[in-house]
C-alpha positions as CSV (number, residue, x, y, z in Angstrom):
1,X,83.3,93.7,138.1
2,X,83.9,92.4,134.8
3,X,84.3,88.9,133.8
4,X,88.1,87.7,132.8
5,X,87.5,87.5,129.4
6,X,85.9,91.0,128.5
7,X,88.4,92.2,130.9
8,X,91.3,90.7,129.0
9,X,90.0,91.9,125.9
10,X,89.6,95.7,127.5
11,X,93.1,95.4,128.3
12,X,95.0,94.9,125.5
13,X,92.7,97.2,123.5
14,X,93.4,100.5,125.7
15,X,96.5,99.5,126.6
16,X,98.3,100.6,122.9
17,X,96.3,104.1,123.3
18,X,98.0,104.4,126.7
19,X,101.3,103.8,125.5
20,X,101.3,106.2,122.6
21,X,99.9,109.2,125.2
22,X,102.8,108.5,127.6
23,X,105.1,108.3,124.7
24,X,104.4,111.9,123.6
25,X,103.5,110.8,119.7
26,X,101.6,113.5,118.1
27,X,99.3,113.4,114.5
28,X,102.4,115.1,113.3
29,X,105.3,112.7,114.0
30,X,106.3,110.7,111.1
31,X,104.4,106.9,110.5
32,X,105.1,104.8,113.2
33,X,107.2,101.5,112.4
34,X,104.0,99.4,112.8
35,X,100.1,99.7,112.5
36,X,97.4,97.4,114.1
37,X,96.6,95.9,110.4
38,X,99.9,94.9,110.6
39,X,101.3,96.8,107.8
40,X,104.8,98.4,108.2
41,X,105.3,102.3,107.5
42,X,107.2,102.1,104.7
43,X,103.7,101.3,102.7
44,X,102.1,104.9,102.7
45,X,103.5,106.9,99.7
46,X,106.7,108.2,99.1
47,X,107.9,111.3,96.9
48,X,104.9,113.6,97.7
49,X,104.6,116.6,95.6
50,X,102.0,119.5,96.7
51,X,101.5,122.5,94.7
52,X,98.6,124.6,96.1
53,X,96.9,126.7,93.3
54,X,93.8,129.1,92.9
55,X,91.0,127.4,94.9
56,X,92.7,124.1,94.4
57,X,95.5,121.7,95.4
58,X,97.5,119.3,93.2
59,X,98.9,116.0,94.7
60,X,101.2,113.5,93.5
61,X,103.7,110.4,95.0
62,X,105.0,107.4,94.1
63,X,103.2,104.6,93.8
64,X,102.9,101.5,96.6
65,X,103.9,98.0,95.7
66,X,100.9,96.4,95.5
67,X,98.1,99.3,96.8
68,X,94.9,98.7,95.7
69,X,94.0,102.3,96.4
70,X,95.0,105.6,98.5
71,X,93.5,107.6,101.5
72,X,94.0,111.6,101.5
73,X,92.9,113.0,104.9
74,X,92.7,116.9,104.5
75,X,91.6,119.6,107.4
76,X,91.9,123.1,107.8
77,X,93.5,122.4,111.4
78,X,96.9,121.0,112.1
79,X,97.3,117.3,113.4
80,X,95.2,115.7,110.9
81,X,95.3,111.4,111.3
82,X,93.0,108.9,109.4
83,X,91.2,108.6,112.7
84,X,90.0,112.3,113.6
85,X,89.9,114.4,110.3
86,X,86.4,113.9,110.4
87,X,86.5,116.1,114.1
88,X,88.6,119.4,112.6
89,X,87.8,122.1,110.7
90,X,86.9,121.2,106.7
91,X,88.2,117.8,107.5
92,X,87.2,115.0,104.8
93,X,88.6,112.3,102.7
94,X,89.2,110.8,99.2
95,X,89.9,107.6,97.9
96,X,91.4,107.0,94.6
97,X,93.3,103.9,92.9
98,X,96.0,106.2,91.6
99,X,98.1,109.6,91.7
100,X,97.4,112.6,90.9
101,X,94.6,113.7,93.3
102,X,92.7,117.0,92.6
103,X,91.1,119.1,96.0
104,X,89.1,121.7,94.2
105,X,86.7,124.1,95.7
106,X,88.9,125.1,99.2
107,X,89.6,128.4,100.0
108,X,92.3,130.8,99.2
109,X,94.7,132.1,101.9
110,X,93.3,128.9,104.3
111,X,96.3,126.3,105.2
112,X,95.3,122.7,104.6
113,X,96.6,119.8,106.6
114,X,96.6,116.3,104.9
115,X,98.3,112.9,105.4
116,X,98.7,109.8,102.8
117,X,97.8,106.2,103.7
118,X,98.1,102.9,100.7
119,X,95.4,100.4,100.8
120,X,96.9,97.1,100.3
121,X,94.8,93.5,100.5
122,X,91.8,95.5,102.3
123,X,94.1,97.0,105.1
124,X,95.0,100.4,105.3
125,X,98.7,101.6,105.8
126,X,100.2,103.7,108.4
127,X,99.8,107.2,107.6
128,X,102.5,109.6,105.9
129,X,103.6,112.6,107.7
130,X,101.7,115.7,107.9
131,X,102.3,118.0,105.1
132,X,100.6,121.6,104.5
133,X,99.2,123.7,101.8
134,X,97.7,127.0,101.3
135,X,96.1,127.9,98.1
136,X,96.5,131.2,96.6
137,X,95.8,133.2,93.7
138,X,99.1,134.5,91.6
139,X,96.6,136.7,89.2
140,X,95.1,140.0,89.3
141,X,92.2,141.5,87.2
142,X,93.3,144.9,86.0
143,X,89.8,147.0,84.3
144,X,90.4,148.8,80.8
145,X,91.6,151.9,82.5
146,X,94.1,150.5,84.3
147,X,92.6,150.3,88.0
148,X,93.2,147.1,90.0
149,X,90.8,147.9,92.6
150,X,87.4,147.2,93.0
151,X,88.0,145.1,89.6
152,X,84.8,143.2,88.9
153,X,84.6,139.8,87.9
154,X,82.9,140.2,84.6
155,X,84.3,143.5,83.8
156,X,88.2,143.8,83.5
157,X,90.7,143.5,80.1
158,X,93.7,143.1,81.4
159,X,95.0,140.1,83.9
160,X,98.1,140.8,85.7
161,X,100.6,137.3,87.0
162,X,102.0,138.5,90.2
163,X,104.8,135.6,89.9
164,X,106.3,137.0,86.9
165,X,105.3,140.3,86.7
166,X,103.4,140.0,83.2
167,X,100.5,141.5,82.1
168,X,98.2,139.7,79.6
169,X,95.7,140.6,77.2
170,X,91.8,139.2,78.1
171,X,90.4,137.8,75.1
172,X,86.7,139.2,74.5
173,X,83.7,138.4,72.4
174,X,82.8,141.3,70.6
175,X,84.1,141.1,67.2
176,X,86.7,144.2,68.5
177,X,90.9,143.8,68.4
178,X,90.7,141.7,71.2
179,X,88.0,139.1,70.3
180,X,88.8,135.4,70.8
181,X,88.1,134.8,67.3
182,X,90.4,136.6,65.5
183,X,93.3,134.6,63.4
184,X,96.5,135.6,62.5
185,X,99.5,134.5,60.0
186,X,103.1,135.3,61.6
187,X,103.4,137.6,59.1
188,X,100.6,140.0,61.1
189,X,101.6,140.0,64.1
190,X,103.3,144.0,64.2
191,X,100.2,145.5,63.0
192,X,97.7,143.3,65.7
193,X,100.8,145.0,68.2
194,X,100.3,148.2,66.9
195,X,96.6,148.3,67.2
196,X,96.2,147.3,70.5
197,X,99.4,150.2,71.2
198,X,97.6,152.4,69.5
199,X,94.5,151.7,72.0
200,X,96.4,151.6,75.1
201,X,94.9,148.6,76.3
202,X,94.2,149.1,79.9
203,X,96.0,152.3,79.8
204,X,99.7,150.6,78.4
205,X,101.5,150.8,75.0
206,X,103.9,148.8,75.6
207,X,102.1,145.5,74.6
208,X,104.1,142.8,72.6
209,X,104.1,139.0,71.5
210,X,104.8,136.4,74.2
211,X,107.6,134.3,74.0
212,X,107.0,130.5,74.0
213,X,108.1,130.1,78.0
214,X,106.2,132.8,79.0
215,X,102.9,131.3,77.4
216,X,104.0,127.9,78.7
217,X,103.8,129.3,82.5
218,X,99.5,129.9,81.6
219,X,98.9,126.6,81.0
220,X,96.7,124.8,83.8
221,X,96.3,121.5,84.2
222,X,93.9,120.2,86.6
223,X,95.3,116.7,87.3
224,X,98.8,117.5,86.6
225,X,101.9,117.8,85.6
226,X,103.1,121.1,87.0
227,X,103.4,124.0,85.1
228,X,105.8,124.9,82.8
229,X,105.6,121.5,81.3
230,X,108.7,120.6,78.6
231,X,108.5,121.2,74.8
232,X,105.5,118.7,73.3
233,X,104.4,117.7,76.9
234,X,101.0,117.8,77.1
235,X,98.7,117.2,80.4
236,X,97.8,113.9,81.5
237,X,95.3,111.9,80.1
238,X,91.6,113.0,80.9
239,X,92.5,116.7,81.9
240,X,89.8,119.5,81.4
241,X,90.3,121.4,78.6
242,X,90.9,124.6,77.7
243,X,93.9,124.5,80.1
244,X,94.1,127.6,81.4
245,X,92.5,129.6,84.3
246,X,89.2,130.2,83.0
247,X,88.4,132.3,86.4
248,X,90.8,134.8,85.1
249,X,91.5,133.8,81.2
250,X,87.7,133.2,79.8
251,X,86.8,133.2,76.4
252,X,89.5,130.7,75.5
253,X,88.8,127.9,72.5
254,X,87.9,124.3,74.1
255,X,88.6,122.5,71.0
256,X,92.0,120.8,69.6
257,X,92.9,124.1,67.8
258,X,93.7,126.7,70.4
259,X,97.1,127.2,69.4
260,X,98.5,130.7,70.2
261,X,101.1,132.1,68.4
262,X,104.7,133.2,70.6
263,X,107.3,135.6,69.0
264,X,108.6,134.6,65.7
265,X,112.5,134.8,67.7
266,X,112.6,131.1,68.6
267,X,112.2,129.7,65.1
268,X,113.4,130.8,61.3
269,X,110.0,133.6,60.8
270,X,109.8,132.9,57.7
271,X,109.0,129.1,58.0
272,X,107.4,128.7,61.3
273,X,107.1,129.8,64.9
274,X,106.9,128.5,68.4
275,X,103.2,128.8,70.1
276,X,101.0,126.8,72.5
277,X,98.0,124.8,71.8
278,X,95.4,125.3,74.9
279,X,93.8,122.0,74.5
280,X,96.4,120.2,76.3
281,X,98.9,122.4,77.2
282,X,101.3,121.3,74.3
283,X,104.2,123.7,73.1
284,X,104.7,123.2,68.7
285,X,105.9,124.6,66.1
286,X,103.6,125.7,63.0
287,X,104.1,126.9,60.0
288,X,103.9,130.6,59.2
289,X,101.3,130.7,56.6
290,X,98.7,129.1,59.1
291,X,96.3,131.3,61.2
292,X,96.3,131.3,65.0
293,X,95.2,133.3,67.9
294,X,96.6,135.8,69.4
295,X,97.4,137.0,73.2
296,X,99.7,139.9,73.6
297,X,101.6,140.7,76.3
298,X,103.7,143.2,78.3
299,X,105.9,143.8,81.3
300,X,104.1,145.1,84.6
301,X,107.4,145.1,86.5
């Protein structure tokens, strides 16, 4: 039999687990209104935001009066809690003194489970509620001829953007029509269009100049904000660059001038144009007697 004490002690520590199991709580259930550091639930983040990408998920909230730092708890299994993510399927956990949080490296088509906790004077928060995310690929590699199957990695010219329906032009680096290189005024653009028409670019002659929303909707930025970003937002501070989906978009310049030319319809063509620089994402205006690259596009659907 055990002493008082240690028997004391025993009691009031299983007797909260026993409580919650009667009370049917489950890892899914929102915060409860207390935590056994003593913080209340309203201190785990607020305004969540998940946007699940290729291979990678984006999260932001609000920030925690006084947090020192966050807790993400992911898994590939529902009812994920601070206390068993390390038991599921892919669970772990970051720490970071701030939103945005990057996952990168999970799996397309696989639905993640994660919850939120603040860290304020060394004690962790109650948790948020569970919230899910399945990353998926929006783009398809489409070869020179025009065949989407079988497409291999290092081997196609076209990319496809099942969201939108657009088909873009894959920059090479060959010194052809398509090479990454290659700078044009405004004045050009028709004949780089009638080239690449002329070549039927993975079987298509329909290809044309974007417009400056639809180049807006490539950029990528790895720690946020979400694309389309507004007219001269960039991505935050200490993104990758180029931002864009190098998986699907390579041979892209990683410098401060990657600016792309759009169609010459948003601005008076014979001063200046629209385009998008892919260093940070940034939408501008330049003037049309400087040189820019080049990515044409058409309509798939």
């Amino acid at each position: 039999m055990f002493p008082h004490h240690i028997w004391t002690a025993l009691r009031y520590a299983i007797l909260p687990v026993v409580i919650m199991l009667l009370s049917g709580c489950s890892p899914e259930d929102e915060a409860t209104s207390t935590v056994d550091d003593g913080l209340v639930d309203n201190t785990y983040p607020g305004n969540i935001i998940i946007e699940a990408r290729d291979r990678n998920i984006l999260i932001s909230w609000d920030a925690v009066e006084n947090a020192s730092a966050y807790r993400v708890y992911l898994a590939a299994e529902k009812g994920v809690t601070p206390y068993n993510y390390d038991l599921l399927d892919g669970g772990i956990h970051y720490e970071v003194k701030k939103s945005p949080l990057v996952i990168a490296n999970v799996s397309n088509s696989v639905t993640y489970y994660l919850v939120i906790t603040s860290v304020i004077d060394n004690k962790e928060g109650a948790a948020s509620g569970q919230i899910a995310a399945t990353p998926v690929t929006y783009y398809q590699r489409v070869a020179s001829d025009g065949s989407r199957e079988g497409v291999s990695v290092n081997n196609f010219a076209c990319v496809e953007d099942l969201r939108n329906g657009l088909m873009w032009e894959v920059k090479t680096d060959d010194g052809t029509i398509h090479d990454r290189d290659n700078r044009y005024t405004l004045q050009s653009f028709d004949n780089v269009v009638s080239q690449v028409n002329h070549a039927a670019l993975c079987a298509y002659t329909d290809w044309r100049m974007p417009t400056k929303d639809e180049l807006k909707r490539l950029v990528f930025c790895d720690i946020g904000p979400r694309s389309p970003l507004d007219d001269d937002e960039g991505c935050y501070a200490g993104h990758a660059s180029p931002t864009i989906n190098l998986s699907y978009f390579p041979k892209v310049q990683d410098d401060y001038d990657a600016f792309y030319w759009s169609s010459a319809d948003t601005a008076d063509a014979s001063l200046a144009a629209w385009g998008v620089n892919f260093y940070d994402g940034r939408a501008s205006r330049a003037s049309a007697s400087e040189q820019h690259y080049v990515r044409l596009v058409r309509d798939a659907s």
